[in-house]
PAPA-897621 format. One record per residue: x, z, y of N, C-alpha, C in turn; residue number from 1; residue in one letter. Coordinates in Angstrom, 1 decimal. Layout:
<sites>
<site n_X="X" n_Z="Z" n_Y="Y" ca_X="X" ca_Z="Z" ca_Y="Y" c_X="X" c_Z="Z" c_Y="Y" nr="NUM" rest="A"/>
...
</sites>
This chain:
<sites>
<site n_X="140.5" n_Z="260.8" n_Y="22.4" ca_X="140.5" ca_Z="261.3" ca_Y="23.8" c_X="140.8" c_Z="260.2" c_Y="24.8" nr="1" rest="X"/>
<site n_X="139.8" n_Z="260.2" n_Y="25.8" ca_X="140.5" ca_Z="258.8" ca_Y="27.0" c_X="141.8" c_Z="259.1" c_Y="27.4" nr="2" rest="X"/>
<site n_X="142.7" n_Z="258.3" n_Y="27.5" ca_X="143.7" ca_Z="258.1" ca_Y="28.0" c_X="144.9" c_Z="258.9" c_Y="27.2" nr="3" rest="X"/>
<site n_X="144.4" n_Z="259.1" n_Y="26.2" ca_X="145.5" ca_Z="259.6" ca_Y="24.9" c_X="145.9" c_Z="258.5" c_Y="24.7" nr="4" rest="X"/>
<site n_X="147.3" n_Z="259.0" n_Y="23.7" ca_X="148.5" ca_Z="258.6" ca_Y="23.1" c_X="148.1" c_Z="258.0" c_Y="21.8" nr="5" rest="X"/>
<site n_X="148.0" n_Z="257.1" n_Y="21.3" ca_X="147.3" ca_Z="256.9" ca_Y="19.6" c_X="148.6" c_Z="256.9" c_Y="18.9" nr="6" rest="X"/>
<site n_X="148.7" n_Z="257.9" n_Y="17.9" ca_X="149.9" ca_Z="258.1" ca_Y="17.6" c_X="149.3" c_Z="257.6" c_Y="16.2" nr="7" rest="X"/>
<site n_X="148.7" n_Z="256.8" n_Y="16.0" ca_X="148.2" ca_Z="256.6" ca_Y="14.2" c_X="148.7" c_Z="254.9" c_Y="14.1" nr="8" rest="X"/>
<site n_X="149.1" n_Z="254.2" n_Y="14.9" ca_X="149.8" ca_Z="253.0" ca_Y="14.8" c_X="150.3" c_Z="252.9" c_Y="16.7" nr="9" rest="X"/>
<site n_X="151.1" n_Z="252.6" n_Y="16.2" ca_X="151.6" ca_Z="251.9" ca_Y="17.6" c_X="151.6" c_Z="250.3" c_Y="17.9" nr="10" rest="X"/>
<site n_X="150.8" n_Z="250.4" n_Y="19.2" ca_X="150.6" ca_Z="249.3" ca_Y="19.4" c_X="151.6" c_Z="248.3" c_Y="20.5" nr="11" rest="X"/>
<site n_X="152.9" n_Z="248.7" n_Y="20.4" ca_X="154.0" ca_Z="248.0" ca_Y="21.3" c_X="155.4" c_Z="248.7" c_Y="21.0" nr="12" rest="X"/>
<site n_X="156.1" n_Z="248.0" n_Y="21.1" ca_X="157.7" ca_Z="249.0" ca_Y="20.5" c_X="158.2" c_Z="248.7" c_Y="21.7" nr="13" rest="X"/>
<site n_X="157.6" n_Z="248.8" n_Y="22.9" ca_X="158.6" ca_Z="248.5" ca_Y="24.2" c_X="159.2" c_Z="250.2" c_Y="24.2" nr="14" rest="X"/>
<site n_X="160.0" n_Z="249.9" n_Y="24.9" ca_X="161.0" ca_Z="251.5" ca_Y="25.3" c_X="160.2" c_Z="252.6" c_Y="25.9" nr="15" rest="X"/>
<site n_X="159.4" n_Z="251.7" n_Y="26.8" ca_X="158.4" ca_Z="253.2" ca_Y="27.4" c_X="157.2" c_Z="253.5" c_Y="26.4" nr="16" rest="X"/>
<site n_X="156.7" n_Z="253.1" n_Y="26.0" ca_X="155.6" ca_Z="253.4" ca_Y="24.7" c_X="156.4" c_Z="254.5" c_Y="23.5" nr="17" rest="X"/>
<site n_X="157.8" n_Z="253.8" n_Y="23.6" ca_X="158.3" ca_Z="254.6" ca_Y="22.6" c_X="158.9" c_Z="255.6" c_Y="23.1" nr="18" rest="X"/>
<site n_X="159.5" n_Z="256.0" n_Y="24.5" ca_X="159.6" ca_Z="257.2" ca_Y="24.8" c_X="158.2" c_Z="258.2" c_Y="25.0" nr="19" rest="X"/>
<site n_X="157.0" n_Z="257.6" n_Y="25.4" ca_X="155.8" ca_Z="257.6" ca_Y="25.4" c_X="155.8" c_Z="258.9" c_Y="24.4" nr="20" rest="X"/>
<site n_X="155.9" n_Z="258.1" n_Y="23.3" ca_X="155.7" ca_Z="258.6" ca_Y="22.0" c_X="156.6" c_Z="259.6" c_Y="21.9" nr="21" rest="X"/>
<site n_X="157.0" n_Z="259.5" n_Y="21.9" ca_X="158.5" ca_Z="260.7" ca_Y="21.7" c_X="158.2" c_Z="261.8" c_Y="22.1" nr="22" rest="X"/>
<site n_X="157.5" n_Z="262.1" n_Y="23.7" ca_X="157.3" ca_Z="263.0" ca_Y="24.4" c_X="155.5" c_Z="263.6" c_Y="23.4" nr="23" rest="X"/>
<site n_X="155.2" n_Z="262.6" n_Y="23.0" ca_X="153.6" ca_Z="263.3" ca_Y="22.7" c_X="153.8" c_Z="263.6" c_Y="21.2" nr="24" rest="X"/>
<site n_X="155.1" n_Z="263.4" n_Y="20.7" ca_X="155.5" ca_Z="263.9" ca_Y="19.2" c_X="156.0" c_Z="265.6" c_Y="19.8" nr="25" rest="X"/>
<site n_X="156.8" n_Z="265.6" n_Y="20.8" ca_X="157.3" ca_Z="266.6" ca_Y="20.9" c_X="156.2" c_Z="267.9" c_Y="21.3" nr="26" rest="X"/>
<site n_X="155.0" n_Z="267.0" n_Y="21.9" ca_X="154.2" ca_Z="268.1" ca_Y="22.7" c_X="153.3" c_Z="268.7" c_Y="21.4" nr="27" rest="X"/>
<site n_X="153.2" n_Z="267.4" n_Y="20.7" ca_X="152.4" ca_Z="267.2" ca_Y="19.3" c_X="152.8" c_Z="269.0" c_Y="18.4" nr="28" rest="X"/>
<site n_X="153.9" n_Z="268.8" n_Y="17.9" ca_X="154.5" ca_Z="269.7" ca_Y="17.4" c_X="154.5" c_Z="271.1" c_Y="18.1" nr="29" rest="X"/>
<site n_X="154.7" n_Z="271.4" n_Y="19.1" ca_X="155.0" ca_Z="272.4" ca_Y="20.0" c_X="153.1" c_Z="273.1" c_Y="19.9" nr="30" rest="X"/>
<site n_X="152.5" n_Z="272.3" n_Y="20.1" ca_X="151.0" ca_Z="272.8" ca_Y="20.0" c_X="150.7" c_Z="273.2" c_Y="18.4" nr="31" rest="X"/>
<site n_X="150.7" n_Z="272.7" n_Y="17.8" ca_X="150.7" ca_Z="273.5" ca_Y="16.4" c_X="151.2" c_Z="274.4" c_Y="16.0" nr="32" rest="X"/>
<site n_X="152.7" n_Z="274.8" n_Y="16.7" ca_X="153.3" ca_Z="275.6" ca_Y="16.5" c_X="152.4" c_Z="276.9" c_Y="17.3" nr="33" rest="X"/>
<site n_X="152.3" n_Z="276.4" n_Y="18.3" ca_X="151.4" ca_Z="277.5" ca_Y="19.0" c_X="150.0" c_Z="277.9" c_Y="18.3" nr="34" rest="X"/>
<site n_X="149.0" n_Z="277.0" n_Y="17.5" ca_X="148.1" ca_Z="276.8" ca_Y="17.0" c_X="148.1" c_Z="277.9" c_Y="15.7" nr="35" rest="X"/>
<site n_X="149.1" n_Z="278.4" n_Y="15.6" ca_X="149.6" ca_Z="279.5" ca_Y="14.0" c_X="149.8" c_Z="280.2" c_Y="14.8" nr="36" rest="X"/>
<site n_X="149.9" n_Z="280.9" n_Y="16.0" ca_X="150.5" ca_Z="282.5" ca_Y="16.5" c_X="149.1" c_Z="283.1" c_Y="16.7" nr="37" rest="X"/>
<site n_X="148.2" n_Z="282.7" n_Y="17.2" ca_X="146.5" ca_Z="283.9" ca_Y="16.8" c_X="146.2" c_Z="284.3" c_Y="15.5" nr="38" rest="X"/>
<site n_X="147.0" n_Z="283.7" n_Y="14.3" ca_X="146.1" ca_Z="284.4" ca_Y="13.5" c_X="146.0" c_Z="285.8" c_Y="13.3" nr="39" rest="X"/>
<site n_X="146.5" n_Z="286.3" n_Y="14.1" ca_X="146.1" ca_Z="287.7" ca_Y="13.4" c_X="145.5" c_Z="288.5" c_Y="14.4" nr="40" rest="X"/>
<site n_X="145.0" n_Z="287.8" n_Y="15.6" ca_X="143.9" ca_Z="288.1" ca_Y="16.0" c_X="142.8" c_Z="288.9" c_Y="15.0" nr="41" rest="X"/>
<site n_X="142.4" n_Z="287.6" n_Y="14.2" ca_X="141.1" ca_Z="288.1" ca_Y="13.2" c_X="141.3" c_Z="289.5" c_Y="12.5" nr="42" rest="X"/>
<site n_X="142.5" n_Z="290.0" n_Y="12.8" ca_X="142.6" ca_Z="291.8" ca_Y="11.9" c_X="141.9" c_Z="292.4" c_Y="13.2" nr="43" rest="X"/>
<site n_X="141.6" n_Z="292.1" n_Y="14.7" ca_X="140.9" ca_Z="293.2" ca_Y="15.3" c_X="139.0" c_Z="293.2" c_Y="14.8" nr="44" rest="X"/>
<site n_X="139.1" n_Z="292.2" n_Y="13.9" ca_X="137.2" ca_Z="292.1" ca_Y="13.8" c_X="136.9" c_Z="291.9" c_Y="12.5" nr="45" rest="X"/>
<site n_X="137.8" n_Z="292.0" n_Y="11.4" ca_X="137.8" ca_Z="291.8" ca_Y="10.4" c_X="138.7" c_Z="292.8" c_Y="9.3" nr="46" rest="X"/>
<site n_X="138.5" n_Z="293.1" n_Y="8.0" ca_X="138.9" ca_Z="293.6" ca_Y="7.4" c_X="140.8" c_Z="292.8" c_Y="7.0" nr="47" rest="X"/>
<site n_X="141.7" n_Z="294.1" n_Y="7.2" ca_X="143.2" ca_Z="294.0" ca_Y="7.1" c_X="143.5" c_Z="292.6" c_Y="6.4" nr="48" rest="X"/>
<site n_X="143.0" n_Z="292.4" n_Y="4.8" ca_X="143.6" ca_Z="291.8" ca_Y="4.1" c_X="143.4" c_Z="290.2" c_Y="4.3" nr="49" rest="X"/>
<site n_X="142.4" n_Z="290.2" n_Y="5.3" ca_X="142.2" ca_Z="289.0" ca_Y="6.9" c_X="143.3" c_Z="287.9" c_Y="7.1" nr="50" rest="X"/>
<site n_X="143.9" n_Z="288.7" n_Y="7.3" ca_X="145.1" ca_Z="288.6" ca_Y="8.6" c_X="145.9" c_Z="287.6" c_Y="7.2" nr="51" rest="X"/>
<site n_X="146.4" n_Z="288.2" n_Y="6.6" ca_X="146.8" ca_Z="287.0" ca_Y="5.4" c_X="146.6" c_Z="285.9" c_Y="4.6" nr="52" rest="X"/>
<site n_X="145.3" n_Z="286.0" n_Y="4.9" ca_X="144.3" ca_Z="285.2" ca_Y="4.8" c_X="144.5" c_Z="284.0" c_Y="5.6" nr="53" rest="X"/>
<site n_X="144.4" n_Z="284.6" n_Y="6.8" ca_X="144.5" ca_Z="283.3" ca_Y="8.2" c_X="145.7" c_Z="282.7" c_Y="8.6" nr="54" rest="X"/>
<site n_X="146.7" n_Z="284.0" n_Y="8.0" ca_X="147.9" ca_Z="283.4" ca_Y="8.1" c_X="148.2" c_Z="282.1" c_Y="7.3" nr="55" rest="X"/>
<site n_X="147.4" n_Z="282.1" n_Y="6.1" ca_X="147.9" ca_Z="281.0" ca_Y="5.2" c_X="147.0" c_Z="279.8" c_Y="5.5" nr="56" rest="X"/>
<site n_X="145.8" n_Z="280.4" n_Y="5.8" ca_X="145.0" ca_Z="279.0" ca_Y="6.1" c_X="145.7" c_Z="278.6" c_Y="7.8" nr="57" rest="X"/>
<site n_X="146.2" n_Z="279.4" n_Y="9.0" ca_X="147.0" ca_Z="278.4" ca_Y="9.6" c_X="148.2" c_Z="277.3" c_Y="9.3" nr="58" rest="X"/>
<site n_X="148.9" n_Z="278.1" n_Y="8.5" ca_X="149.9" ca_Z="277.4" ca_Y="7.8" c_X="149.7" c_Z="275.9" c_Y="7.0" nr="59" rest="X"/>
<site n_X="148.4" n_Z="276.3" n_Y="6.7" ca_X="148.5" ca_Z="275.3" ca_Y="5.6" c_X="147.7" c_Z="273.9" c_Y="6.6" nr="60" rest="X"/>
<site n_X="146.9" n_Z="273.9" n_Y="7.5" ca_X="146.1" ca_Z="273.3" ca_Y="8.4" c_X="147.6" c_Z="272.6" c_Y="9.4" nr="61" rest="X"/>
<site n_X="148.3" n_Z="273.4" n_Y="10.0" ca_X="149.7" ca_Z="272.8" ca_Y="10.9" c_X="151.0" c_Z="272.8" c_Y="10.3" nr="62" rest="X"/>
<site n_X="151.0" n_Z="273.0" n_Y="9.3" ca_X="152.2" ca_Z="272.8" ca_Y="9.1" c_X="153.0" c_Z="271.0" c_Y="8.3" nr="63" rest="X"/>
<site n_X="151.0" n_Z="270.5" n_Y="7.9" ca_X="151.3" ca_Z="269.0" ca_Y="7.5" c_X="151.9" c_Z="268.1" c_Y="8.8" nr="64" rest="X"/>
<site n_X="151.3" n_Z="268.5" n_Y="10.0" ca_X="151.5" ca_Z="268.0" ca_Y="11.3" c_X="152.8" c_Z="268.5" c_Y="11.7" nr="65" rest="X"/>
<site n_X="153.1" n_Z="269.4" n_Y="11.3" ca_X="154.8" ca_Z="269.5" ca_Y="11.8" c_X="155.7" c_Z="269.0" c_Y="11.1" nr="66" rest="X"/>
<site n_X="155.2" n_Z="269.2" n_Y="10.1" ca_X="156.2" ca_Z="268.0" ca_Y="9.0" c_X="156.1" c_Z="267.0" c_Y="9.7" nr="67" rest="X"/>
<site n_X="154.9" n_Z="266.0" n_Y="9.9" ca_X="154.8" ca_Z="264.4" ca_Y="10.3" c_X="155.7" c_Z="264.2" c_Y="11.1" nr="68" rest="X"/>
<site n_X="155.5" n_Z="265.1" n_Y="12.3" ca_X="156.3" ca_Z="265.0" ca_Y="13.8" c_X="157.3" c_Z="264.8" c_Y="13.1" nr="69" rest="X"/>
<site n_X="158.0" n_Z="265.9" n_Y="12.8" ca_X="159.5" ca_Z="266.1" ca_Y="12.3" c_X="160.0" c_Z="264.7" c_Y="11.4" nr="70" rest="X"/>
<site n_X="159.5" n_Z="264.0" n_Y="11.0" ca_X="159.7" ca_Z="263.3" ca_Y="10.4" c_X="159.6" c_Z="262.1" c_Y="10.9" nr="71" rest="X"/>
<site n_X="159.0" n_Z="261.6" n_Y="11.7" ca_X="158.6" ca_Z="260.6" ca_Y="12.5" c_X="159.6" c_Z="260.5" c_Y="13.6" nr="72" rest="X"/>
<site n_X="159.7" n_Z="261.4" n_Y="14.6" ca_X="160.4" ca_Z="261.8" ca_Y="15.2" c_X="161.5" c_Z="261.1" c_Y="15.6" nr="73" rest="X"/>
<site n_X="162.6" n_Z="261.5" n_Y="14.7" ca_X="164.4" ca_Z="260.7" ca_Y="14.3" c_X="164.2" c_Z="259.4" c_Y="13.6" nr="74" rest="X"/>
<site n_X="163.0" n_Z="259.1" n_Y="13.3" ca_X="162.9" ca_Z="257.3" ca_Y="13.1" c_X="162.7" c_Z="256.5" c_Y="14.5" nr="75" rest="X"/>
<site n_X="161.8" n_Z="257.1" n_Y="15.0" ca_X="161.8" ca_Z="256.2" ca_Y="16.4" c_X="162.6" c_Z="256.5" c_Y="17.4" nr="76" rest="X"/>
<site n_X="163.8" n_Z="258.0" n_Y="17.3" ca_X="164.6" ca_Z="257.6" ca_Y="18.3" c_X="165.9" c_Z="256.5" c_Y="17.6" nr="77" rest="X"/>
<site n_X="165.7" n_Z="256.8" n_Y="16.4" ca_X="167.2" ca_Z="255.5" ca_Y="16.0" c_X="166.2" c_Z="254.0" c_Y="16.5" nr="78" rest="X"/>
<site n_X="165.1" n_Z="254.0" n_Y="16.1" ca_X="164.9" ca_Z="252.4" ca_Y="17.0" c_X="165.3" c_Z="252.4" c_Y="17.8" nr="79" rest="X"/>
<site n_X="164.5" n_Z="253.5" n_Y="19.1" ca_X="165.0" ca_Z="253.1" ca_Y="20.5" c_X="166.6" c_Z="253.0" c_Y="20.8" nr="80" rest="X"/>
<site n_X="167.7" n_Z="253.7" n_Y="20.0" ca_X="168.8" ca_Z="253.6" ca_Y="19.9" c_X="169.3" c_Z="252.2" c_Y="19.5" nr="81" rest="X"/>
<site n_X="168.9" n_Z="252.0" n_Y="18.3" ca_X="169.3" ca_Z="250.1" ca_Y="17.9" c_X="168.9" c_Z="248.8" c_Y="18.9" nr="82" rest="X"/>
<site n_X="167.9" n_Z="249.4" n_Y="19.9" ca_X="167.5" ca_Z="248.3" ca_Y="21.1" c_X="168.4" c_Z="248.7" c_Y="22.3" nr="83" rest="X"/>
<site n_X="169.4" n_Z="249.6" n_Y="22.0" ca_X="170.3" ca_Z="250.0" ca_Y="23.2" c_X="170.0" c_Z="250.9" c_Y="24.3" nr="84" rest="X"/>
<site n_X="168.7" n_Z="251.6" n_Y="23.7" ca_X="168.6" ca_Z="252.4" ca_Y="25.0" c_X="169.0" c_Z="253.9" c_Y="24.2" nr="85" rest="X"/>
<site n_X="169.9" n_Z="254.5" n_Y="24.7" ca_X="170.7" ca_Z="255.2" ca_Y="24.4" c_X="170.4" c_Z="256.6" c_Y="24.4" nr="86" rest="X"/>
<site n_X="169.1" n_Z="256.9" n_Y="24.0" ca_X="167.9" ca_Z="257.6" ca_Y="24.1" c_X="168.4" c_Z="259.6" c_Y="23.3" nr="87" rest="X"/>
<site n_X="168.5" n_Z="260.1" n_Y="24.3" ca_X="169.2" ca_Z="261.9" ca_Y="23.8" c_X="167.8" c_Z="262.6" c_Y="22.7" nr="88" rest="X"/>
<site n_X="168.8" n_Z="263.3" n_Y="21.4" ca_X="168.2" ca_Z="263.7" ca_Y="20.2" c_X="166.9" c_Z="264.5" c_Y="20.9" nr="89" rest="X"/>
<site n_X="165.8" n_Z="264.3" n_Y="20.4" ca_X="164.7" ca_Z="265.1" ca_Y="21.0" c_X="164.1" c_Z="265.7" c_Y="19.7" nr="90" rest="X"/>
<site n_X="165.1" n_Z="266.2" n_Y="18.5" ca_X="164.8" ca_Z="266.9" ca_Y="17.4" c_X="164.8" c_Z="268.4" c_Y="17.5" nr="91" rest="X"/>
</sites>
C-alpha cells in the first residue's frame, strides 16, 4: 500500500519508526479483531450450520495476526525503553 507501514522488517530503530510501529501494531490488531465480528452475517443467506463454519474459518485466518502483534508488540516497547525513551505499555 503507498505510504504504508512495512511491518515485515524494519528498516530504522529510530524512536519515531518505532513508535511508528507501535501505533500500526496496535491498529494492526484492532482490525482483525474487527475482521471476526461479521461472521455470522453469512447465517442470513446461507444454511445455520454456516455460521460455524465462518466462525472458525475467521478465527483461524486472524487470529495468527493477533498472536504476531501480541507478541511483537512488548519486544519493541522494551527496545524503545532500553534507548531511554520511556515509552507507556501499549499491550
Amino acid at each position: 500500500m503507498k505510504g504504508g507501514f512495512e511491518k515485515k522488517k524494519l528498516v530504522s530503530f529510530s524512536k519515531d519508526n518505532l513508535d511508528k510501529y507501535l501505533r500500526e501494531s496496535c491498529r494492526a490488531e484492532m482490525i482483525h479483531w474487527l475482521a471476526i465480528l461479521p461472521f455470522w452475517v453469512f447465517g442470513f443467506f446461507t444454511p445455520p450450520r454456516v455460521i460455524s463454519d465462518m466462525l472458525i474459518y475467521a478465527l483461524a485466518i486472524n487470529l495468527p495476526c493477533i498472536i504476531a502483534q501480541r507478541y511483537n508488540r512488548p519486544r519493541i516497547v522494551r527496545i524503545v525503553q532500553r534507548r531511554g525513551g520511556k515509552k507507556e505499555r501499549m499491550v
